[in-house]
N, CA, C and O of each residue as an XYZ file, in Angstrom:
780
protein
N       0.832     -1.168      0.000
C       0.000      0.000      0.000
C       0.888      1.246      0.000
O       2.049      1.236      0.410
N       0.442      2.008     -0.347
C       1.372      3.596     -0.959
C       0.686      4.094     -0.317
O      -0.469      3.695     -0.164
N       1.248      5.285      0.354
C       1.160      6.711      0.980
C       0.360      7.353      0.161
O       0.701      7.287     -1.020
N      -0.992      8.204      0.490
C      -1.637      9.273     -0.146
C      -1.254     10.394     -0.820
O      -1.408     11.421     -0.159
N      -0.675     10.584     -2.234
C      -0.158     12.002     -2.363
C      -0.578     13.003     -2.096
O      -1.393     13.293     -2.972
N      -0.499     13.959     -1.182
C      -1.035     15.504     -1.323
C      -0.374     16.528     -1.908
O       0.856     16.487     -1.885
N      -0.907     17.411     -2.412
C      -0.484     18.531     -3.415
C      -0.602     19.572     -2.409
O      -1.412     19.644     -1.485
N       0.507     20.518     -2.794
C       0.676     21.614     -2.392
C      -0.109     22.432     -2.692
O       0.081     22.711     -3.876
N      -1.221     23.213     -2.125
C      -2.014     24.597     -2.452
C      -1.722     25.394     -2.273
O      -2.451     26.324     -2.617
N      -0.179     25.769     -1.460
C      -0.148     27.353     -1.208
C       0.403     27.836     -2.700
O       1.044     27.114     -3.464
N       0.126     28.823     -2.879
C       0.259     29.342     -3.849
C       1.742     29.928     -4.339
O       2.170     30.611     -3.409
N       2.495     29.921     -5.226
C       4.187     29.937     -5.501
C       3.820     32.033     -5.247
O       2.759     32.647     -5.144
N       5.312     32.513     -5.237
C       5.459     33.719     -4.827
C       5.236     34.605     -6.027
O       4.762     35.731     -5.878
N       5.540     34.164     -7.128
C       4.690     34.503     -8.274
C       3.667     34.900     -8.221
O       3.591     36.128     -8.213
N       2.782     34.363     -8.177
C       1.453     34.484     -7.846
C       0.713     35.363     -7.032
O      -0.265     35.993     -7.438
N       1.186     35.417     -5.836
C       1.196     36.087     -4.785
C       1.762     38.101     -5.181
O       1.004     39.065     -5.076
N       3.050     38.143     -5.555
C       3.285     39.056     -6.376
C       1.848     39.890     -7.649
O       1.251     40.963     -7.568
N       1.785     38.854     -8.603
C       0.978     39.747     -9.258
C      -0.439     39.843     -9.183
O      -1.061     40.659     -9.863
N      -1.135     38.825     -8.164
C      -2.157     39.516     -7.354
C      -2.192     40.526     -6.607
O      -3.216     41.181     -6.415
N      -0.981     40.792     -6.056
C      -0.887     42.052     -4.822
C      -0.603     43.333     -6.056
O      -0.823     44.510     -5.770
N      -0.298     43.083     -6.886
C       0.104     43.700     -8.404
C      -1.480     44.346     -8.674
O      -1.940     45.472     -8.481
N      -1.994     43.257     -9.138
C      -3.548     43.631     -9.905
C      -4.561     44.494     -8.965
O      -5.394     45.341     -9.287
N      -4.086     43.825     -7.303
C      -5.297     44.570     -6.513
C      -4.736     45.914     -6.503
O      -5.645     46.681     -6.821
N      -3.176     46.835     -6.187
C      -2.978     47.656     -6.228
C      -3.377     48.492     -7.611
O      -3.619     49.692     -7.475
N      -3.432     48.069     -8.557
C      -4.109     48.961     -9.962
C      -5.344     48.882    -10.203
O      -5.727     49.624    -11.107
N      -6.228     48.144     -9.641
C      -7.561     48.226     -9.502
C      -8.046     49.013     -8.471
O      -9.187     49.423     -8.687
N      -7.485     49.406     -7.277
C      -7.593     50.442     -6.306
C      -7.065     51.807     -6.747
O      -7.728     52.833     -6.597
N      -5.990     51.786     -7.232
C      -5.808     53.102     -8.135
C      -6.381     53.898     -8.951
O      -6.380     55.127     -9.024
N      -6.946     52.979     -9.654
C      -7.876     52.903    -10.487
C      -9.317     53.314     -9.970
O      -9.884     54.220    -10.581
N      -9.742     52.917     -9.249
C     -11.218     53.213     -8.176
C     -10.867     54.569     -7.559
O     -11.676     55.469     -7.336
N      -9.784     54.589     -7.357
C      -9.632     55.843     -6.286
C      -9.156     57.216     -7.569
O      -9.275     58.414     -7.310
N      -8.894     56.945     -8.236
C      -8.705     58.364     -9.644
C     -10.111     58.692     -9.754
O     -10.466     59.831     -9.454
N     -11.018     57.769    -10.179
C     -12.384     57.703    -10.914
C     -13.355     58.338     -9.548
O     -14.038     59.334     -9.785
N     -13.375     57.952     -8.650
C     -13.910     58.956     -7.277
C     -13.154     60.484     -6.844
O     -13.884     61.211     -6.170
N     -12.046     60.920     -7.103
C     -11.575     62.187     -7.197
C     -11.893     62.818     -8.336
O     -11.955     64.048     -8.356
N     -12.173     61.958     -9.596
C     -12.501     63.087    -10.567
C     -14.249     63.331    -10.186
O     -15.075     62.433    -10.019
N     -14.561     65.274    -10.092
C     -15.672     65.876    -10.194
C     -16.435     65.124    -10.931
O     -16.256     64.546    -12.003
N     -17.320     65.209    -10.203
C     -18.694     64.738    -11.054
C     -20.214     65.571    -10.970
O     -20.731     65.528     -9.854
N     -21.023     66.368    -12.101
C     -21.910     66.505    -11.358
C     -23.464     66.319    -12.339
O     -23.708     66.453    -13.538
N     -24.103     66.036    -11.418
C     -25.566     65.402    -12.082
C     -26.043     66.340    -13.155
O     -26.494     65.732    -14.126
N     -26.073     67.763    -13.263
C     -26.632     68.484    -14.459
C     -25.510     69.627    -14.444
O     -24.754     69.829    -13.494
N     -25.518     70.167    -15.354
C     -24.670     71.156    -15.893
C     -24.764     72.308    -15.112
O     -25.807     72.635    -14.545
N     -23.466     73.092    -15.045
C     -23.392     73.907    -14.398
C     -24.545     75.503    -14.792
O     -24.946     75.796    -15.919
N     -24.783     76.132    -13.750
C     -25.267     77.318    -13.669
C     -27.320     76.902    -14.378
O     -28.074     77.639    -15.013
N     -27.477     75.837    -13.998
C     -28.816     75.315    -13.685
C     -29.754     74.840    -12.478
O     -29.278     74.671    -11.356
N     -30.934     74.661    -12.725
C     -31.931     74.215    -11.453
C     -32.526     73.405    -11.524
O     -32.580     72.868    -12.630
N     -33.215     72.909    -10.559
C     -34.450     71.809    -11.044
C     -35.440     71.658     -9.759
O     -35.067     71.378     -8.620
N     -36.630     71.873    -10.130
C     -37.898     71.571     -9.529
C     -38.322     70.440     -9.305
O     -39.110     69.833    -10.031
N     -37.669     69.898     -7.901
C     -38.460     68.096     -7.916
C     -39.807     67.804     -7.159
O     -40.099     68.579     -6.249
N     -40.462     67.000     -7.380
C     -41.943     66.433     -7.105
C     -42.035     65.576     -6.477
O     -42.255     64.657     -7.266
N     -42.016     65.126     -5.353
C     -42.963     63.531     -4.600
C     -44.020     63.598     -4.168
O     -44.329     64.612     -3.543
N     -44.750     62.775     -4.305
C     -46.279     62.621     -3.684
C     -46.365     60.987     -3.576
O     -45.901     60.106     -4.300
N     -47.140     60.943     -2.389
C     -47.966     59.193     -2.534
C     -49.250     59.862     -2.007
O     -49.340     60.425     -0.916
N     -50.516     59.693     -3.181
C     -51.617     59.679     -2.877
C     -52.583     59.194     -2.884
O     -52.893     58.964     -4.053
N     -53.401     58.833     -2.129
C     -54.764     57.603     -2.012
C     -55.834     58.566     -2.671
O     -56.150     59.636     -2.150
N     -56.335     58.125     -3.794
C     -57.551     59.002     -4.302
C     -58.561     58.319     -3.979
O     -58.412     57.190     -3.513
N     -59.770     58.862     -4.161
C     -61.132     58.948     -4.061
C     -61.512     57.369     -4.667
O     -60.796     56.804     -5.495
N     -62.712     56.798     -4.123
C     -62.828     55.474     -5.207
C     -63.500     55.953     -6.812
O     -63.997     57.079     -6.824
N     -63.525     55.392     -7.753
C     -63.776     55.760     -8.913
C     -65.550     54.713     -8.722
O     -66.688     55.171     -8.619
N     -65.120     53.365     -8.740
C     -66.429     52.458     -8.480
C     -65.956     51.582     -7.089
O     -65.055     50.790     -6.812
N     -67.295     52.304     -6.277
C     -66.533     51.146     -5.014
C     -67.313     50.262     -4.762
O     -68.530     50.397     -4.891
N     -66.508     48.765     -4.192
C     -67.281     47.347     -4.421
C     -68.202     47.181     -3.467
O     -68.137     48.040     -2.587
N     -69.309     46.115     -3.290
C     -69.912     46.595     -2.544
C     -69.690     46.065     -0.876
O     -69.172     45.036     -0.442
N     -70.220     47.057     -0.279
C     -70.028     47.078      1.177
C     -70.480     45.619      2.176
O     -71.675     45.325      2.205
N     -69.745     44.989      2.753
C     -69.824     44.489      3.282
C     -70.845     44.529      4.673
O     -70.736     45.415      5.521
N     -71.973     43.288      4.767
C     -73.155     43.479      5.843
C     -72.075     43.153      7.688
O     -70.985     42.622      7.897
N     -72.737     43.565      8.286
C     -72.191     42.918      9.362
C     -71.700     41.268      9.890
O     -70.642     40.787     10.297
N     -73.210     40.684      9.611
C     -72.684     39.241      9.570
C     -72.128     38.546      8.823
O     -71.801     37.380      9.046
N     -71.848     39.485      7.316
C     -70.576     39.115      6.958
C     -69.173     38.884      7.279
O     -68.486     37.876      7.118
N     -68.765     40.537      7.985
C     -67.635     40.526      8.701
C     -67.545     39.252      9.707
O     -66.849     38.241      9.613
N     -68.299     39.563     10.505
C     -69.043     38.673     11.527
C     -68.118     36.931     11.335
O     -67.398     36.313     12.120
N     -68.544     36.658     10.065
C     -67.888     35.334      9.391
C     -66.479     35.230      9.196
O     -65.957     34.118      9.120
N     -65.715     36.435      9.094
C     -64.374     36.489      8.819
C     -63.734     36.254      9.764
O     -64.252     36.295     10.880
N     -62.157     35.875      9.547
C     -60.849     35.048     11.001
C     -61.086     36.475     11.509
O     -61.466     37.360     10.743
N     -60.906     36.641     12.534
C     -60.022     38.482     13.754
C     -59.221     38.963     12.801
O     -59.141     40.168     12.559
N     -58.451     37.902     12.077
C     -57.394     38.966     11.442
C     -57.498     39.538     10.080
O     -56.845     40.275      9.340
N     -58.619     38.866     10.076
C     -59.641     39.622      8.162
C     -60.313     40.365      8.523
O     -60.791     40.927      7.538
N     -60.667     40.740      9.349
C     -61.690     41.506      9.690
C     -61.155     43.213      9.684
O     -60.267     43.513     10.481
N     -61.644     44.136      8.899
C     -61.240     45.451      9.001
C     -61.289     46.252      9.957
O     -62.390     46.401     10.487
N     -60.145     47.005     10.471
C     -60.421     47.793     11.395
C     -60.757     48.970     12.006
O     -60.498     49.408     13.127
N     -61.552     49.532     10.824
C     -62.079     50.889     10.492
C     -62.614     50.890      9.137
O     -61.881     50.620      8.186
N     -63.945     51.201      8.977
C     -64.927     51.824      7.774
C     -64.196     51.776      6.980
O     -64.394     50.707      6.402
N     -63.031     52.532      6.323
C     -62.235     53.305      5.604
C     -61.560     51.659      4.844
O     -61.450     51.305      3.670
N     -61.213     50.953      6.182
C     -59.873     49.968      5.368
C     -61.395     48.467      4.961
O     -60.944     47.637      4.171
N     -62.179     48.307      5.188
C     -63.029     47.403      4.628
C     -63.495     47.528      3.234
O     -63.889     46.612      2.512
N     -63.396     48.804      2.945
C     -64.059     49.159      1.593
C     -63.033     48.912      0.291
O     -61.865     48.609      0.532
N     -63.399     49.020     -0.814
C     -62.612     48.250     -2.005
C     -62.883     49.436     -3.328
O     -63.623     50.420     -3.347
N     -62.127     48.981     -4.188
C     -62.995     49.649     -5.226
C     -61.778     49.933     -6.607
O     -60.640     50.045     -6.150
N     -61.817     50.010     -7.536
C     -61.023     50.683     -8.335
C     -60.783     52.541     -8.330
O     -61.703     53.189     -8.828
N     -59.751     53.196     -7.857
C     -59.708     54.417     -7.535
C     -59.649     55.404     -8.721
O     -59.617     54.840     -9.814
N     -59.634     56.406     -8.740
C     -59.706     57.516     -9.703
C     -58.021     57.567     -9.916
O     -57.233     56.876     -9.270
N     -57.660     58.516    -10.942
C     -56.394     59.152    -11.365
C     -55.852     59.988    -10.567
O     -56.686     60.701    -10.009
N     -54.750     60.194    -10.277
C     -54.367     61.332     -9.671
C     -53.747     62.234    -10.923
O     -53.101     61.794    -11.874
N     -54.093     63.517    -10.684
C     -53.508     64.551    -11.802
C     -52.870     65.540    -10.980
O     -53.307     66.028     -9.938
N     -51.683     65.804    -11.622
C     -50.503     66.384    -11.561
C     -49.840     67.941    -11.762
O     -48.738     67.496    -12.083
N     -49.648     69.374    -11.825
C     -49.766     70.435    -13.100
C     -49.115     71.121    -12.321
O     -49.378     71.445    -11.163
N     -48.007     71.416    -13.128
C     -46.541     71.963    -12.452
C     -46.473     73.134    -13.247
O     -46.021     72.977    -14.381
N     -46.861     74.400    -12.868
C     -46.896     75.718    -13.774
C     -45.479     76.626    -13.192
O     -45.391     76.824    -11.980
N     -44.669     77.019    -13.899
C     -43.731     78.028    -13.339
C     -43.668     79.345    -14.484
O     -43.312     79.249    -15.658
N     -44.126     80.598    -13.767
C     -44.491     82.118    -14.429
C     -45.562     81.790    -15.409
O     -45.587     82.432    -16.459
N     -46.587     80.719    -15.154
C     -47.828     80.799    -16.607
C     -47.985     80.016    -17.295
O     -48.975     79.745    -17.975
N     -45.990     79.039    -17.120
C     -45.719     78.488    -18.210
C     -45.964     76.803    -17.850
O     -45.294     76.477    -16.869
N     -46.560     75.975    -18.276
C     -46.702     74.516    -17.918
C     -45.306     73.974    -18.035
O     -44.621     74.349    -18.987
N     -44.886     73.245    -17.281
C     -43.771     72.381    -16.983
C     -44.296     71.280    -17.307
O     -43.833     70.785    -18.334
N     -45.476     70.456    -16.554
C     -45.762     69.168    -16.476
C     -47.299     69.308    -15.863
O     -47.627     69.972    -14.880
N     -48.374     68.289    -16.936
C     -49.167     68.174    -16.762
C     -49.602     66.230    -17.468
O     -49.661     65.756    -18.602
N     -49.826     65.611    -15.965
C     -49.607     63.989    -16.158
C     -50.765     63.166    -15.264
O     -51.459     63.660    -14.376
N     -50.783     62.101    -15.627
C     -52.018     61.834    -14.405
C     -51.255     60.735    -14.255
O     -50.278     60.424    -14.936
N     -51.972     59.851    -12.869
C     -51.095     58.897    -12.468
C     -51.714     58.088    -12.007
O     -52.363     58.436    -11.021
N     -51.844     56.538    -12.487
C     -52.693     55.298    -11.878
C     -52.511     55.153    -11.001
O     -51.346     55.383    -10.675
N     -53.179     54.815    -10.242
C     -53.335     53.728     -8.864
C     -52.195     52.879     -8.806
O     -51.449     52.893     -9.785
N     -51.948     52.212     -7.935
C     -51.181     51.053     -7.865
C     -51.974     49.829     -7.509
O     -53.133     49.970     -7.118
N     -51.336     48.420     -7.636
C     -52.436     47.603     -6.986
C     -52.479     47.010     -8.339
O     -52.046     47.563     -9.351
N     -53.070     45.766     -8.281
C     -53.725     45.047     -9.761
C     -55.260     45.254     -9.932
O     -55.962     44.988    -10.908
N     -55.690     45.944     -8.406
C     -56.932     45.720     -9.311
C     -57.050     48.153     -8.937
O     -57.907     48.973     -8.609
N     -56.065     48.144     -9.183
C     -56.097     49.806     -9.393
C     -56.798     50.256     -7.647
O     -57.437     51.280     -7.408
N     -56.513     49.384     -6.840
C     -56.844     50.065     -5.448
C     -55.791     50.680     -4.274
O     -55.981     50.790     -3.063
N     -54.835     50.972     -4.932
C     -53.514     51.384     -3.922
C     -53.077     52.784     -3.871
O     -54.036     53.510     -4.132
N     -52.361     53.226     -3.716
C     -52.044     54.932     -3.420
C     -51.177     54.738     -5.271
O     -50.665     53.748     -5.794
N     -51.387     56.395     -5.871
C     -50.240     56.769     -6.742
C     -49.257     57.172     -6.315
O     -49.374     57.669     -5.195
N     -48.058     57.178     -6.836
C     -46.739     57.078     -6.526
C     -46.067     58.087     -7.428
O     -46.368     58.196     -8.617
N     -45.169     58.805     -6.844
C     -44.259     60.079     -8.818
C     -43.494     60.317     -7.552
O     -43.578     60.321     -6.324
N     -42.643     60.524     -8.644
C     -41.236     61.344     -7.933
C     -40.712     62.193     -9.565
O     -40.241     61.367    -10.348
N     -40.731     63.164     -9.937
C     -40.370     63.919    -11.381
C     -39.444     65.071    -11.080
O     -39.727     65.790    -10.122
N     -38.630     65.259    -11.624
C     -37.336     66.568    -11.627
C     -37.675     66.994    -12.724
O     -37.848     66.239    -13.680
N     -37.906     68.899    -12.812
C     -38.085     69.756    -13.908
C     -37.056     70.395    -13.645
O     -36.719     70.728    -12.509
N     -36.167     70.742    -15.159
C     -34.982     71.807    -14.816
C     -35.717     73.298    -14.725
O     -36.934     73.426    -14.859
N     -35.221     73.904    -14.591
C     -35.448     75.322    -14.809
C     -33.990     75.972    -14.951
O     -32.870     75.461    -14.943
N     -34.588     77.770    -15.133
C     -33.320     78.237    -14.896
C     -33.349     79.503    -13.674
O     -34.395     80.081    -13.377
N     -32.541     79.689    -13.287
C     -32.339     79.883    -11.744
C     -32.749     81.668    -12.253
O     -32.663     82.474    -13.179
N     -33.256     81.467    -10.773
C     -34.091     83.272    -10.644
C     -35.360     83.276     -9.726
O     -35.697     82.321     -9.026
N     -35.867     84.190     -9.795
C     -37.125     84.299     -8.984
C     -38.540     83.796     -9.939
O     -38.842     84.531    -10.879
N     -39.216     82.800     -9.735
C     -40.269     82.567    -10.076
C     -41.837     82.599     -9.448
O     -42.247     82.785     -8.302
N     -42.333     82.407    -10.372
C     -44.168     81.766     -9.878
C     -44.231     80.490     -9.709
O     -43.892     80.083    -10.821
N     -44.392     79.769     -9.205
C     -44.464     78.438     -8.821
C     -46.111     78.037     -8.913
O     -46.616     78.321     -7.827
N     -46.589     77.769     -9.355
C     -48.056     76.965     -9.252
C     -48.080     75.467     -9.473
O     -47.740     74.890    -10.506
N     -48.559     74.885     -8.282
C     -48.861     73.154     -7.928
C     -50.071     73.032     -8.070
O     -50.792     74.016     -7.900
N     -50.553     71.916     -8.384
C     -52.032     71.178     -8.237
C     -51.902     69.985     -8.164
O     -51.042     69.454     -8.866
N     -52.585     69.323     -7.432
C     -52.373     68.009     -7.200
C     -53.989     67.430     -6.750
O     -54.302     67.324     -5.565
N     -54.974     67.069     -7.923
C     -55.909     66.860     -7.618
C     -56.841     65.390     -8.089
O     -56.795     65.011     -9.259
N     -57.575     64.723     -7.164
C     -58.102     63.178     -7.914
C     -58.714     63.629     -9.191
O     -59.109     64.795     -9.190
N     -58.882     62.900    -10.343
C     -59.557     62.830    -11.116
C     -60.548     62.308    -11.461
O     -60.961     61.184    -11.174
N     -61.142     63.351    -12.312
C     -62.560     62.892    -12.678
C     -63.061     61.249    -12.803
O     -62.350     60.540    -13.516
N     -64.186     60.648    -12.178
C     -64.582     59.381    -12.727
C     -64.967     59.646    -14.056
O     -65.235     60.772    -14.474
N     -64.992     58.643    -14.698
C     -65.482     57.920    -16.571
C     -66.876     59.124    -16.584
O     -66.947     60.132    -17.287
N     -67.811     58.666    -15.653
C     -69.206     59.183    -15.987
C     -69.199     59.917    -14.716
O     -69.560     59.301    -13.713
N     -68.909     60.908    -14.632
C     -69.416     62.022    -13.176
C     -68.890     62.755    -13.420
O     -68.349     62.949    -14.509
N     -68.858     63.840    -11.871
C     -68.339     65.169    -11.854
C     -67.117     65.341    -11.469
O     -66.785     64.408    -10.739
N     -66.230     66.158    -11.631
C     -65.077     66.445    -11.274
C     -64.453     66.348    -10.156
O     -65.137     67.129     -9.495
N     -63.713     65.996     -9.496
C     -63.680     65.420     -8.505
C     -63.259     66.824     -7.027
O     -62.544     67.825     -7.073
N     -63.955     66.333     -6.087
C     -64.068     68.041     -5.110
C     -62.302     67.798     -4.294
O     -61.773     68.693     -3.634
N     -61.925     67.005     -4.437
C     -60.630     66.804     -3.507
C     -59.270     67.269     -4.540
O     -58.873     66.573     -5.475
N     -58.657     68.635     -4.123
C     -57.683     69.685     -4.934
C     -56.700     70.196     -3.865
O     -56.951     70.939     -2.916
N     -55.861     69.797     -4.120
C     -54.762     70.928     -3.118
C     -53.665     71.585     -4.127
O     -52.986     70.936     -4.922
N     -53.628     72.734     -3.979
C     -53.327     74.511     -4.672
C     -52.036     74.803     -4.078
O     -52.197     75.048     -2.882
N     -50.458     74.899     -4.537
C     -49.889     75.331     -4.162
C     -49.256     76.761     -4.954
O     -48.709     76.480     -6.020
N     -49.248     78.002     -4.657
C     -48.917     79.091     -5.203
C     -48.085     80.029     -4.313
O     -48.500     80.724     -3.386
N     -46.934     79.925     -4.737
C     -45.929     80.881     -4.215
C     -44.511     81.489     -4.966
O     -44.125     80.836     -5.936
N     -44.122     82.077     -4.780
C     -42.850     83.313     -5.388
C     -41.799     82.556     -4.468
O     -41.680     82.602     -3.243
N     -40.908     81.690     -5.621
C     -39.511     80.990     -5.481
C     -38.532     81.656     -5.563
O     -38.626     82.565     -6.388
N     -37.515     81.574     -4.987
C     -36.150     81.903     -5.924
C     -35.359     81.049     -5.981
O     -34.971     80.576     -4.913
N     -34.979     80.680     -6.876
C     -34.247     79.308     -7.065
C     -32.578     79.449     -7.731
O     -32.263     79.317     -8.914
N     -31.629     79.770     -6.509
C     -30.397     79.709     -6.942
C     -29.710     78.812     -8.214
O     -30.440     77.983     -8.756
N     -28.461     78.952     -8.644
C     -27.919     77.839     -9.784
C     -27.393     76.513     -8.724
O     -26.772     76.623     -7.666
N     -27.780     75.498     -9.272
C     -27.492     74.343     -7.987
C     -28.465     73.488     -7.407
O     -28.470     72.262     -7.291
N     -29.507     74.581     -6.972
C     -30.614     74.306     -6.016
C     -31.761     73.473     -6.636
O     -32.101     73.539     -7.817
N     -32.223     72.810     -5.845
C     -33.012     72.084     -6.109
C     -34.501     71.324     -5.239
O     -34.622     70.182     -4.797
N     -35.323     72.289     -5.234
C     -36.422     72.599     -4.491
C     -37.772     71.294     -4.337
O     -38.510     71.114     -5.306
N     -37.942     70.547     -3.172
C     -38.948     69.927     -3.442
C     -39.886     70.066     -3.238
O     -40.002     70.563     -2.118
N     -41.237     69.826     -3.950
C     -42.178     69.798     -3.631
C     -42.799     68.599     -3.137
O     -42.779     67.499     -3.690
N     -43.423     68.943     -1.910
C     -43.594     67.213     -1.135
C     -45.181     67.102     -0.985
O     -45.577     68.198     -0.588
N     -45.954     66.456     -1.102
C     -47.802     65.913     -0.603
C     -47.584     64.983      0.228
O     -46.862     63.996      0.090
N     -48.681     65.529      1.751
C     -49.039     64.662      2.590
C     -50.432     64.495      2.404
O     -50.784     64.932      1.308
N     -51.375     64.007      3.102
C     -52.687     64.419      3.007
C     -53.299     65.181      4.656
O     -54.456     65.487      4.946
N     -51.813     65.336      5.649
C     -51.935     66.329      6.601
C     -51.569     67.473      6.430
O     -52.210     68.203      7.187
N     -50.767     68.104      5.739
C     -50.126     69.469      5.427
C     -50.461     69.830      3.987
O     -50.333     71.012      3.668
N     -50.921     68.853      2.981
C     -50.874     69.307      1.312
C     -49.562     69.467      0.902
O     -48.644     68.779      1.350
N     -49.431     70.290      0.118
C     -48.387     70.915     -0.939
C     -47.665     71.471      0.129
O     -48.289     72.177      0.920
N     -46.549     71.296      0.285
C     -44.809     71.660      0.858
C     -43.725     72.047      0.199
O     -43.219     71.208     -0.546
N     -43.211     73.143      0.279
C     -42.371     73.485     -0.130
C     -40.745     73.568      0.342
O     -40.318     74.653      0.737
N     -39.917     72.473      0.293
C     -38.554     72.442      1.198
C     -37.495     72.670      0.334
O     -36.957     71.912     -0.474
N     -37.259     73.912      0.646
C     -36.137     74.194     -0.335
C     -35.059     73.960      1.324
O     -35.175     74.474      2.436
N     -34.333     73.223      0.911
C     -32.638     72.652      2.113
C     -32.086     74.123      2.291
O     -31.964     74.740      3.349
N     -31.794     74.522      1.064
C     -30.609     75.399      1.622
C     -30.789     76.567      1.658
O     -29.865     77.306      1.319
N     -32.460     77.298      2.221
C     -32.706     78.671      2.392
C     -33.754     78.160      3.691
O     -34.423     78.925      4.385
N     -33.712     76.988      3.787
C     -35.121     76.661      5.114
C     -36.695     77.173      4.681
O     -37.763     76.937      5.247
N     -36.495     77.733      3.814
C     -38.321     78.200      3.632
C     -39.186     76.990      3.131
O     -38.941     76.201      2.219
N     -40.314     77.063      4.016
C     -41.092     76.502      3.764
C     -42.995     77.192      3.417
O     -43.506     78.197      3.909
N     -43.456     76.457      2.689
C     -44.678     77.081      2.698
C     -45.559     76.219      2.161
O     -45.221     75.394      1.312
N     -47.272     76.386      2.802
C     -48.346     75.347      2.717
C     -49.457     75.266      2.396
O     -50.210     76.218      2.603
N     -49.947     74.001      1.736
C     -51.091     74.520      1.051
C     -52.427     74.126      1.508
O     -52.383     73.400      2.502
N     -53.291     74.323      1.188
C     -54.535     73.756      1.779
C     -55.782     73.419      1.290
O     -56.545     74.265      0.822
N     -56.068     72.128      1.373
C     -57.123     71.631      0.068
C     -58.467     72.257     -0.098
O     -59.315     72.346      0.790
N     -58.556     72.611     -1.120
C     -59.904     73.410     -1.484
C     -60.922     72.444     -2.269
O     -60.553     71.318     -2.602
N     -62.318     72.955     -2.577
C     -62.994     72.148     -2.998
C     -64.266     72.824     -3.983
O     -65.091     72.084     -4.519
C-alpha cells in the first residue's frame, strides 16, 4: 500500500506578487475615478423636484360588506375601520406643475395595486433656470369615466427663488398638502385643500 499524495495549495510567490500587483491597480484605479468631479446636471442650472404618494377617491366602489358578513371572517380579516373594509377601483391622480404661466408638467397617475386600489406614486425633476419665479402646484383626484369632477384639490402658489445648484422639493401629505422644502434657504410654505 502507498502513501496518499497531497499537493501543495499554497500558492508559488509569483502568484502572490501579481495579485498584490492587480489589486494595487484596480484600487488606483477606483480611487482616480472617485476624485474626478462629477456633477448630475450642468453647471449654472436648477431643477424643480416632485414627490407625492396619494390615495384618491374610489372611482367604483365594491360593494359594502353586511355585518354578519364581517361577523364570518378570522379576527385577522376583519377590518379595522370603515375606511380599510371598503374596495374599489380608484380615480387618477392629476398632476400640473406651472412656473411664471408656463406649464412644466401636466400627467395623471394610476393607482397602484392590480386591481387599481392602492395609493399613486411620482417622484419627477423639472430643470429650470435659476431666478425668482411663480411656482403653481395642483395636485388633484380625477374625474370618474361618468361624473363630476372630482371636489378633492390641493393649490400650491408661491414666489420661489431658485439659486444655480438648487433644487427645491415639492412634497404631498394628506396632513399638510403641498410643501415646499427648499434645504438650503429653510423656507417653507403650505397649502390647503380646497374644494
Amino acid at each position: 500500500m502507498t502513501a496518499p499524495v497531497l499537493e501543495d495549495r499554497r500558492p508559488s510567490v509569483g502568484r502572490l506578487v501579481g495579485f498584490a500587483l492587480l489589486l494595487s491597480v484596480v484600487s488606483w484605479g477606483l480611487g482616480a475615478f472617485a476624485a474626478a468631479p462629477w456633477r448630475a446636471s450642468p453647471p449654472g442650472t436648477a431643477m424643480i423636484r416632485v414627490a407625492f404618494k396619494h390615495v384618491a377617491a374610489f372611482e367604483h366602489e365594491g360593494p359594502a360588506r353586511s355585518a354578519e358578513e364581517i361577523e364570518k371572517l378570522p379576527r385577522h380579516m376583519r377590518p379595522t375601520s370603515p375606511e380599510g373594509g371598503r374596495t374599489g377601483r380608484r380615480v387618477d391622480t392629476l398632476l400640473r406643475v406651472e412656473l411664471d404661466g408656463r406649464v412644466l408638467l401636466e400627467r395623471r397617475y394610476a393607482p397602484g395595486g392590480m386591481r387599481h386600489d392602492g395609493p399613486a406614486f411620482a417622484y419627477e425633476e423639472l430643470p429650470v433656470s435659476p431666478g425668482h419665479h411663480l411656482l403653481r402646484v395642483t395636485l388633484a383626484d380625477g374625474p370618474a369615466a361618468a361624473g363630476p369632477p372630482a371636489a378633492r384639490r390641493w393649490q400650491l402658489e408661491q414666489q420661489v427663488t431658485i439659486a444655480a445648484g438648487q433644487s427645491p422639493l415639492v412634497e404631498f401629505s394628506e396632513d399638510t398638502g403641498l410643501v415646499i422644502d427648499q434645504r438650503q434657504s429653510r423656507k417653507t410654505s403650505r397649502s390647503n385643500p380646497s374644494g
